[in-house]
KEZASE-859664 format. One record per residue (C-alpha): residue in one letter; x, y, z. Coordinates in pm, whole numbers, padded with zeros to 5 digits, always signed. Layout:
AXYZ ...
This chain:
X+00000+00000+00000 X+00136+00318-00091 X+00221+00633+00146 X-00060+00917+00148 X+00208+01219+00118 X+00054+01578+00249 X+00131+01886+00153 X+00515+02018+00205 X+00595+01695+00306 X+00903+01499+00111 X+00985+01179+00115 X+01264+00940+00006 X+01322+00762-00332 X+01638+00576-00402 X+01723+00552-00020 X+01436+00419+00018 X+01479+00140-00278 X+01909+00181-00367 X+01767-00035-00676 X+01524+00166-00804 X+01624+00316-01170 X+01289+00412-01360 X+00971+00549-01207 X+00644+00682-01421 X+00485+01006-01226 X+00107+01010-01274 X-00087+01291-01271 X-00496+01268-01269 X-00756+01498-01220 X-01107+01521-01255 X-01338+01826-01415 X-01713+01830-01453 X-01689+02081-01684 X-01508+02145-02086 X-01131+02223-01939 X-00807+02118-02144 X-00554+02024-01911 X-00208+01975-02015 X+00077+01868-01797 X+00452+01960-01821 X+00786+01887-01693 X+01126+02156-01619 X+01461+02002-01597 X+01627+02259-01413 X+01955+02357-01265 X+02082+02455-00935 X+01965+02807-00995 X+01574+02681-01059 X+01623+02752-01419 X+01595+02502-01739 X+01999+02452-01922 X+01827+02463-02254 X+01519+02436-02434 X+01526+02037-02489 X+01515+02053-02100 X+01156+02163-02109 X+00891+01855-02178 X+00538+01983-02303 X+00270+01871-02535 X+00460+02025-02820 X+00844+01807-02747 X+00697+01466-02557 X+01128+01426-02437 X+01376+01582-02289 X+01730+01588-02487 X+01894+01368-02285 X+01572+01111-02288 X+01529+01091-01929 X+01183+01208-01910 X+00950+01115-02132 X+00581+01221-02173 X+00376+00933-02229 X+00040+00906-02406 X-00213+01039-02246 X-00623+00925-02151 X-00908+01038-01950 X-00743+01235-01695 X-00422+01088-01676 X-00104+01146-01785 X+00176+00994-01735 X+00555+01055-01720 X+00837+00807-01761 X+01159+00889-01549 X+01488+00713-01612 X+01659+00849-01314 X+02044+00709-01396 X+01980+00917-01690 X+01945+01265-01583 X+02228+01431-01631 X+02462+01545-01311 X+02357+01919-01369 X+02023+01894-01323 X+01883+01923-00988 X+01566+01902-00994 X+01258+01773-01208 X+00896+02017-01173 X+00566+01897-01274 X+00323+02088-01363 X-00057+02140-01462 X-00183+02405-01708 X-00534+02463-01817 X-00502+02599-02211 X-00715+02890-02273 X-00890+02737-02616 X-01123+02976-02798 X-01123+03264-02556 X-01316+03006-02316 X-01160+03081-01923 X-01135+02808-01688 X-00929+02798-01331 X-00837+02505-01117 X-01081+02590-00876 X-01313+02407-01136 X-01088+02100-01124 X-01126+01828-00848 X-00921+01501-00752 X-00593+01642-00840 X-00355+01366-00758 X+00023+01252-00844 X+00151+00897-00792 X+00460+00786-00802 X+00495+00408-00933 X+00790+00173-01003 X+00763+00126-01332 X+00952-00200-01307 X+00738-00391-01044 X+00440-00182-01075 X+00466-00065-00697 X+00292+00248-00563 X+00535+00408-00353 X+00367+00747-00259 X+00054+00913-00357 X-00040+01299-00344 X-00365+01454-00348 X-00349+01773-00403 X-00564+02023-00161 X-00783+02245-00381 X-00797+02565-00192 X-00719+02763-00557 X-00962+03027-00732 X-00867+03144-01037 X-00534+02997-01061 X-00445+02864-01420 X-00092+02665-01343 X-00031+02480-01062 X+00316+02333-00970 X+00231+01996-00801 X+00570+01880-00719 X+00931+01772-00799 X+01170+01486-00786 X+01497+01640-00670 X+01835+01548-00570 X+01961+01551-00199 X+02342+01366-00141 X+02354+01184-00379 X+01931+01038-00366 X+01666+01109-00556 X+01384+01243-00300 X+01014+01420-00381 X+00856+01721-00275 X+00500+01727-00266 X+00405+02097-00365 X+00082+02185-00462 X+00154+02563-00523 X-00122+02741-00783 X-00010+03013-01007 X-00160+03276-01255 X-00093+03329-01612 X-00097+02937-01755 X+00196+02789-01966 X+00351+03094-02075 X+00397+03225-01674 X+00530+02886-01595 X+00755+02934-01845 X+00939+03250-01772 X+00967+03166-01460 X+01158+02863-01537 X+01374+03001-01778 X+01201+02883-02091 X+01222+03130-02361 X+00875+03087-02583 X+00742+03262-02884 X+00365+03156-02842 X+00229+03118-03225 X-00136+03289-03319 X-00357+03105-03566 X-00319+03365-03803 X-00336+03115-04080 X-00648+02932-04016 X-00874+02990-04313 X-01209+02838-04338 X-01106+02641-04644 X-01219+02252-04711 X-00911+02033-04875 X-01018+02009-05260 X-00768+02004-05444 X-00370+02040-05487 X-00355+02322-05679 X-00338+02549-05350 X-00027+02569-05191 X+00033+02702-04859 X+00216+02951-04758 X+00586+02879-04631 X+00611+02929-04269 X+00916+03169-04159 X+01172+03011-03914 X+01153+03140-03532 X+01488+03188-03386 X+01632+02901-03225 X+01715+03049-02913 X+01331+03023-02810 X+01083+02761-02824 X+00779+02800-03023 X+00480+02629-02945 X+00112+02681-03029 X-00169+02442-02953 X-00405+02589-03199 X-00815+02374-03207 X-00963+02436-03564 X-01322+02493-03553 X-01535+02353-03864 X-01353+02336-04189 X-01092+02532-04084 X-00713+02482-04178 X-00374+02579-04033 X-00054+02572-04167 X+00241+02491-03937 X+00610+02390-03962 X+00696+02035-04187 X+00889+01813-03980 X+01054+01484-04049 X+00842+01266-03745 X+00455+01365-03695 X+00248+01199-03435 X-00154+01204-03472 X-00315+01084-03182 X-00720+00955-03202 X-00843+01058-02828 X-01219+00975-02692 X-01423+00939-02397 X-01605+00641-02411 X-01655+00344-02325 X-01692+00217-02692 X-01430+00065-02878 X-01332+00355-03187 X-01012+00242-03468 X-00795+00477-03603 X-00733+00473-04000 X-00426+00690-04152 X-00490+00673-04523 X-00221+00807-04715 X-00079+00845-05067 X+00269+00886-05148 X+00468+01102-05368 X+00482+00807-05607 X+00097+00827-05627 X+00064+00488-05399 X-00248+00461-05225 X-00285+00280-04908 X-00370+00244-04491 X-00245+00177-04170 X-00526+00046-03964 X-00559-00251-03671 X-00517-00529-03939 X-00207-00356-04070 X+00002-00180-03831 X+00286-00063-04048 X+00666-00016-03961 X+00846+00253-03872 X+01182+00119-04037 X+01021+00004-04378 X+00782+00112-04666 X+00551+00327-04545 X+00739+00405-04282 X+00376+00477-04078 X+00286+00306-03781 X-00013+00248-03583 X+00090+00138-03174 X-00195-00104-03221 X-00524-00191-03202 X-00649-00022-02825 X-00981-00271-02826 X-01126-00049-02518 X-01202+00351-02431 X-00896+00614-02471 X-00646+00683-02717 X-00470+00497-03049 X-00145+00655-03235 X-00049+00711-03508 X+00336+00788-03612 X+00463+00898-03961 X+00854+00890-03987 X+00928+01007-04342 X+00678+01296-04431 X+00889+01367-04723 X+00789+01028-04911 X+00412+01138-04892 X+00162+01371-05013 X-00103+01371-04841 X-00271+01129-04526 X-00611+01133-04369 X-00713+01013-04072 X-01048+00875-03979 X-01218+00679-03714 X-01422+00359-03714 X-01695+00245-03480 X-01749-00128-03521 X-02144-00216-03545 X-02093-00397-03192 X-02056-00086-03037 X-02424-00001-03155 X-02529+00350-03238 X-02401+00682-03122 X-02253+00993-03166 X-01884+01043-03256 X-01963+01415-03081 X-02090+01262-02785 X-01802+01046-02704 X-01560+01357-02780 X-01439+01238-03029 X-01113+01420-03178 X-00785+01396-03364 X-00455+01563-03230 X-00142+01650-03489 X+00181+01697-03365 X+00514+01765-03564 X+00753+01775-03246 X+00837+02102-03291 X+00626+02275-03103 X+00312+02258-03290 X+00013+02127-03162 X-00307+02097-03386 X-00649+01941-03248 X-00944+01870-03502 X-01241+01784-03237 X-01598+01646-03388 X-01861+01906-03390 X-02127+01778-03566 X-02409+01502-03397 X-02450+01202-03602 X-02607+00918-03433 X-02619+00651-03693 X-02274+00697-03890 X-02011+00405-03880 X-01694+00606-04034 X-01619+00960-03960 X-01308+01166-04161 X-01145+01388-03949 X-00864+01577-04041 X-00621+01594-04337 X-00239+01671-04409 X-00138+01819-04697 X+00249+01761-04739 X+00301+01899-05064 X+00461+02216-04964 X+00816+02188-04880 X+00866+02410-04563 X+00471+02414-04438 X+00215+02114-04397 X-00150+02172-04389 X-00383+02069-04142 X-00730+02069-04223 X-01037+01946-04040 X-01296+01832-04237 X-01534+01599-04079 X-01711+01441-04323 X-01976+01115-04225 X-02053+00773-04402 X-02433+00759-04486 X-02599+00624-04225 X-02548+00240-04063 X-02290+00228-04415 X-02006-00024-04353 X-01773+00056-04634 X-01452+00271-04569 X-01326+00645-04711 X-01088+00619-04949 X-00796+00898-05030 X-00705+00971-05397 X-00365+01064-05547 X-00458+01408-05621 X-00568+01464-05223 X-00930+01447-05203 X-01137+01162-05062 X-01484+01062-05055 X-01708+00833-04818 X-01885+00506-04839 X-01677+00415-05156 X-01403+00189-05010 X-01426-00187-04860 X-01636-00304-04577 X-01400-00454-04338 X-01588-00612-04022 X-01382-00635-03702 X-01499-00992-03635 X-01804-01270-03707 X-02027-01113-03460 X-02016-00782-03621 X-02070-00977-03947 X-02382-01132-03819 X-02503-00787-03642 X-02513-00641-03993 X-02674-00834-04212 X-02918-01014-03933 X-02825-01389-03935 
């Protein structure tokens, strides 16, 4: 049974297990209400602030440089961070956590909204609980919150259980670390549905390297956004539900091949198409999506699936949404909008990779007709339609659902 820490109090790590070398911090919370909650990490020096910008680990750069702390996928409240302590590097002193509620659409939020706030520290070897820390909620309008920090006492790794709230979000967090950002506006979104190739977007001019620049940027209907081309992109399919969704990449490559990454083919990330799906989730939360060579394609689309066992239901309803992210700092989040009760496929956002310097994001959230099994399919020249691909039936029972034997 794990140790109930309160607040101010630390407690031992490595002295108290000499063996331990890897631990995963958990942070949950609950809200009642629409808040987006994103958790961070600051590898910082002696003098409280980050070395360099690789030390900082956000939604926008899921590792630090040196790979000791990694920001795992994310679901329902949770996230989770994986901490390699023999590989932090002898400089830093201390790792922060952190909670940030983004500010999307002009909406306002504060953690005084947000209940069960609550890190864990587990060994991520044997699966052991050693402390837990629920945080007190005595905050109004706070926006940040520091909940605590791993840090290093002669020679051991110990925790502090903090719990602090501040004003001013991500960005306040940020200065205060010593993280240099240049926060991007949407300035490019334009309420333009992906038709054809013969509109190119806009390059995107190069921030200075000396600060980060991240945006987290939620397109409303139709809308696109063009943000910097990168090498590795990550698109995440995220829900709340109890039903069982699939995530499809469908992509075409410079070549003009057409083809998909789905459950029954999960792709590689060393070979042809160099895509690859981390598998098939079979219950609520999240499935990923990687793409490792961006410059072998043209254009992908991802879309999501909800077997006929699941029975009918709105995409909407289970908030349903896609979320791009080049690892550089741009973060782009295509959530459903529209009701449909009685659609099997939904198409939810698209990547136009034709430009050199800029991808395009697009949401477009297009439906298959109503209780239709067959799949979207993605043509060479970038556009796609519904209910013209195969039907592809997760398993006999489905089989038998739909046609009634």
């Amino acid at each position: 049974m794990s140790i109930v820490l309160v607040k101010g109090q630390k407690a031992d790590l490595t002295r108290l297990d000499p063996k331990l070398r890897c631990v995963n911090i958990e942070l949950s919370w609950h809200t009642a209400i629409d808040l987006e909650i994103d958790a961070s990490a600051f590898l910082v020096g002696s003098n409280g602030k980050v070395l360099k910008d690789s030390d900082f680990v956000f939604y926008g750069q899921t590792s630090s440089g040196c790979g000791s702390v990694i920001k795992k996928n994310s679901f329902s409240g949770i996230q989770p961070f994986q901490i390699f302590l023999n590989k932090v590097p002898s400089e830093i002193s201390k790792i922060v956590f952190s909670l940030t509620i983004y500010q999307k659409n002009g909406t306002k939020g504060s953690f005084r909204q947000v209940s069960d706030i609550t890190l864990s520290i587990v060994d991520e070897q044997s699966g052991k609980e050693y402390y837990c820390f629920p945080v007190p909620n005595t905050f109004s309008e706070e926006t940040a919150i520091v909940v605590g920090d791993l840090y290093r006492h002669s020679g051991e790794w110990k925790f502090n259980s903090v719990g602090a709230g501040y004003f001013g979000g991500l960005a306040s967090l940020c200065k205060d670390f010593g993280v240099e950002i240049e926060e991007e506006t949407p300035a490019q979104l334009a309420p333009k549905e992906v038709k054809s190739v013969h509109h190119i977007p806009e390059p995107i001019s190069k921030k200075p390297a000396s600060k980060i620049n991240f945006s987290k940027i939620e397109l409303k209907k139709k809308q696109s956004v063009n943000i910097q081309k990168s090498q590795r992109i990550t698109a995440v399919l995220e829900w709340e539900s109890n039903k069982d969704l699939d995530l499809y990449c469908f992509y075409v490559t410079k070549t003009g091949f057409q083809g998909k990454i789905y459950y029954k083919d999960l792709g590689s990330s060393s070979q042809f198409p160099f895509i690859r799906l981390d598998g098939d989730s079979q219950k609520f939360g999240t499935e990923t999506i990687e793409i490792y060579r961006t410059d072998e394609l043209s254009y992908v689309m991802f879309a999501a699936y909800s077997a006929v066992g699941n029975g009918i239901g709105s995409f909407k309803s289970m908030k349903a949404k896609a979320v791009v992210d080049n690892h550089m700092g741009n973060v782009v989040v295509a959530p459903l909008l529209e009701r449909n009760d009685l659609a099997y496929w939904v198409a939810i956002a698209h990547i136009d990779f034709t430009d050199s310097k800029a991808m395009k994001v697009s949401h477009v959230e297009r439906y298959s007709r109503d209780h239709s099994e067959a799949s979207p399919l993605l043509y060479s020249d970038g556009s796609f339609r519904m209910d013209v691909g195969p039907i592809e039936f997760k398993n006999d029972q489905d089989y038998n659902n739909y046609f009634g034997n």
